[in-house]
Backbone bond lengths (Angstrom), bond angles and torsions (degrees), N, CA, C in turn:
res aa  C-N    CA-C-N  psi(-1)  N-CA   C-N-CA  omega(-1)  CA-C   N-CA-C  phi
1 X - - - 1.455 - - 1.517 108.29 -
2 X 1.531 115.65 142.58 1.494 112.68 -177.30 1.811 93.50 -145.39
3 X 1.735 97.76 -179.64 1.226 100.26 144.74 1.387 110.19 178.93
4 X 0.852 120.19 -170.50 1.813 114.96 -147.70 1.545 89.92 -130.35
5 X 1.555 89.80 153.29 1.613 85.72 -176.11 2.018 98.27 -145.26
6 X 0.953 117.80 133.01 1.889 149.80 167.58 1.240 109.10 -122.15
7 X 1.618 91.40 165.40 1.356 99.39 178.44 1.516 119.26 -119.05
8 X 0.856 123.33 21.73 1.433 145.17 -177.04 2.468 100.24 -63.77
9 X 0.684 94.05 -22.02 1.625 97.10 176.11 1.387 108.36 -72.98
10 X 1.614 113.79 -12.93 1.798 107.60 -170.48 1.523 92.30 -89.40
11 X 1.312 134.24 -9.61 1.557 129.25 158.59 1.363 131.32 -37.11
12 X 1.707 87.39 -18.73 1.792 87.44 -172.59 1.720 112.20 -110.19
13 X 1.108 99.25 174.25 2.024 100.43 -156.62 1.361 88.79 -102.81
14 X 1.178 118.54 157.72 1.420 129.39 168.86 1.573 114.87 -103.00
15 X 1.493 110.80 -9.44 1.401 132.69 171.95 1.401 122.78 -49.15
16 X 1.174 127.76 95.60 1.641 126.78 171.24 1.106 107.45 -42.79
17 X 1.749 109.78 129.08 1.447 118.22 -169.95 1.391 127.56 94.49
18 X 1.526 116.25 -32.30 1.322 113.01 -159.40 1.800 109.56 -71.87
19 X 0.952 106.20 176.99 1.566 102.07 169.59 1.243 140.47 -69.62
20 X 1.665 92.32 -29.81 1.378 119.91 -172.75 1.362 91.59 -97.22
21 X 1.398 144.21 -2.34 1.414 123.73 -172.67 1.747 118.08 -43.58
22 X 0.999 92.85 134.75 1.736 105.91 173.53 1.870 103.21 -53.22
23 X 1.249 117.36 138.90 1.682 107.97 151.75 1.929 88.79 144.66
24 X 0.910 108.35 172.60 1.834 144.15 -139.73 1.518 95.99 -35.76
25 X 1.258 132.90 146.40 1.540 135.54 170.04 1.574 106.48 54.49
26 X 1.035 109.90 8.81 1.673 113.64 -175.62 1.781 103.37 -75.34
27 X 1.426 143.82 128.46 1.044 136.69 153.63 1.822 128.50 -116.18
28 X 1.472 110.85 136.54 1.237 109.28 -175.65 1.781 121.88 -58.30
29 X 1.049 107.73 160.80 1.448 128.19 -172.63 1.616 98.70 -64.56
30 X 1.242 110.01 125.82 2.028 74.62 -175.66 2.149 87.07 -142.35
31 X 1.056 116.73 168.20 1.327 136.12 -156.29 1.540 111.95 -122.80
32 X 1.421 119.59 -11.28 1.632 105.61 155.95 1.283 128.37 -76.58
33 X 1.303 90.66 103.11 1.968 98.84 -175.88 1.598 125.52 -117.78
34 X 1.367 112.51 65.62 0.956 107.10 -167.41 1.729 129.16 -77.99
35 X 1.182 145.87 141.66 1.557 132.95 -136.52 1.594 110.75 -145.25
36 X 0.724 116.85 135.06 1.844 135.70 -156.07 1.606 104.97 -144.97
37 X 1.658 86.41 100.50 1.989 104.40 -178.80 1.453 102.16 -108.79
38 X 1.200 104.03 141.77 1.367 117.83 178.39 1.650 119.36 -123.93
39 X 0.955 123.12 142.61 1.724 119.71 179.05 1.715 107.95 -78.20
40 X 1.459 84.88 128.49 1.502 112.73 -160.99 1.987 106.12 -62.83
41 X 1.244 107.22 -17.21 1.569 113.80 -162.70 1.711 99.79 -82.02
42 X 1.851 106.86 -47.84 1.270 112.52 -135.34 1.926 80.84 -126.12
43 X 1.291 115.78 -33.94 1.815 122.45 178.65 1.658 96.96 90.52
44 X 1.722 113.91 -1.87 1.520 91.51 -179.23 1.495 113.46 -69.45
45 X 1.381 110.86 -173.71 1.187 134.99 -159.09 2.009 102.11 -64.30
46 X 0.895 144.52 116.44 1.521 151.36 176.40 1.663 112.83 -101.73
47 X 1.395 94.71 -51.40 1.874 85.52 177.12 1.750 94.62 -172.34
48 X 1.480 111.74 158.49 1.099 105.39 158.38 1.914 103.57 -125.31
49 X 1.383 115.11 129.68 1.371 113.81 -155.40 1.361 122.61 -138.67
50 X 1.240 127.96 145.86 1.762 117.48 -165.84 1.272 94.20 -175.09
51 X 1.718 116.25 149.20 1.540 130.31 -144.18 1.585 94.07 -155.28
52 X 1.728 111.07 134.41 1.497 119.81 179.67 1.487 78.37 -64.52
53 X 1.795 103.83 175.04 1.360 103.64 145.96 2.056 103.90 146.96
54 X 1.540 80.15 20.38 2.195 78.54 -173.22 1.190 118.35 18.05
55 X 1.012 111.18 -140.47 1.960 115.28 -160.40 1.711 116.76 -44.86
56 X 2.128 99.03 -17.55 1.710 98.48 -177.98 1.539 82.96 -91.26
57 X 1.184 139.40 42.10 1.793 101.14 170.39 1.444 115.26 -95.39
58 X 1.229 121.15 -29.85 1.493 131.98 -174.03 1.801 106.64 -54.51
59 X 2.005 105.09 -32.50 1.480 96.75 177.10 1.368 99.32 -89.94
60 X 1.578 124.99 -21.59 1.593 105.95 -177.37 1.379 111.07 -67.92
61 X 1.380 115.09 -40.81 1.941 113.05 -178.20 1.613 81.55 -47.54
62 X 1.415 128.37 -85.19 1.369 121.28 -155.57 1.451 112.04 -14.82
63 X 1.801 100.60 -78.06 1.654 117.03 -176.98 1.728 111.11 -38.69
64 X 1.169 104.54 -33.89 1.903 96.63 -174.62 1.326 104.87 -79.16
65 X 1.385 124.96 -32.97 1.532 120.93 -169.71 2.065 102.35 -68.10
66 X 1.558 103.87 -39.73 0.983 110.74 -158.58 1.931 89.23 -69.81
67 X 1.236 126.22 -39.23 1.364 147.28 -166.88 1.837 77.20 -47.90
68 X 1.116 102.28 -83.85 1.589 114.24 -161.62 1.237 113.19 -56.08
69 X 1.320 144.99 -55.39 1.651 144.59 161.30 1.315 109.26 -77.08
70 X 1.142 170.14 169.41 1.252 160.07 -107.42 1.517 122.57 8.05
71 X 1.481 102.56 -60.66 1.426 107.56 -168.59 1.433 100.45 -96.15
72 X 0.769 136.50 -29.81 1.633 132.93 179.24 1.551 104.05 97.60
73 X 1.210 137.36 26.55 1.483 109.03 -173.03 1.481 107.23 -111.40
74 X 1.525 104.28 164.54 1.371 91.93 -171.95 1.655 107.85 -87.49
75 X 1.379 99.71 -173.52 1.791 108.62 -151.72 1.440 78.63 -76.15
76 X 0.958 161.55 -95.23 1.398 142.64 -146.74 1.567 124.60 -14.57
77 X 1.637 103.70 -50.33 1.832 136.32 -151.86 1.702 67.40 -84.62
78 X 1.660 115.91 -62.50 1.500 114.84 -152.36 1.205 113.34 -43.00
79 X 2.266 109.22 -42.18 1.669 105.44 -156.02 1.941 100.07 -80.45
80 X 1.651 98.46 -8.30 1.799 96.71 -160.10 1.620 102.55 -82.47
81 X 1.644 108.21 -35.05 1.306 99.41 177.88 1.967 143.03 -34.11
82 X 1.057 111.17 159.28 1.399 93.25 -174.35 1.737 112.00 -83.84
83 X 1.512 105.57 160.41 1.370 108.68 177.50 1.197 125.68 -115.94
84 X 0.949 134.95 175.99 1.601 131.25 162.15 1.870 117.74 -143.45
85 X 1.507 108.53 151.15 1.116 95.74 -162.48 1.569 96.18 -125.42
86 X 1.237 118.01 175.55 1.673 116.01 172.13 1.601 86.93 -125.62
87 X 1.283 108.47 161.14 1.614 117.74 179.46 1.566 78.43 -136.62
88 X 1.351 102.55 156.31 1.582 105.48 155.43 1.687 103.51 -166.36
């Protein structure tokens, strides 16, 4: 028997009402996102791809996919490029 332990559970509020309140079927916000692009013509294989970056990673996967199909660069140029994040 094991079990793994993160900290991704302190995301949630202990606040009556809140959105984030902790309690039943509730799950934390969590940041392993790993991402599998495929070419849209043929469905083969394009990249398989994933970016440090906590709460910014969901726009960095974006920014790298866009890095690599839009801009053409390769995944190296893609992961070095600069990013930007929105907080809100």
């Amino acid at each position: 028997t094991g079990f793994t332990l993160q900290n991704r559970g302190h995301n949630f509020s202990l606040h009556r009402g809140h959105p984030n309140q902790v309690g039943p079927s509730k799950k934390p916000y969590h940041t392993i996102i790993p991402g599998l692009a495929l070419h849209e013509d043929d469905q083969q294989l394009l990249a398989v791809l994933g970016c440090m970056g906590g709460f910014m990673q969901p726009m960095g996967q974006l920014q790298l996919l866009r890095n690599l199909t839009l801009r053409n660069l390769d995944p190296q140029q893609a992961l070095d490029a600069p990013r930007w994040y929105l907080a809100g």
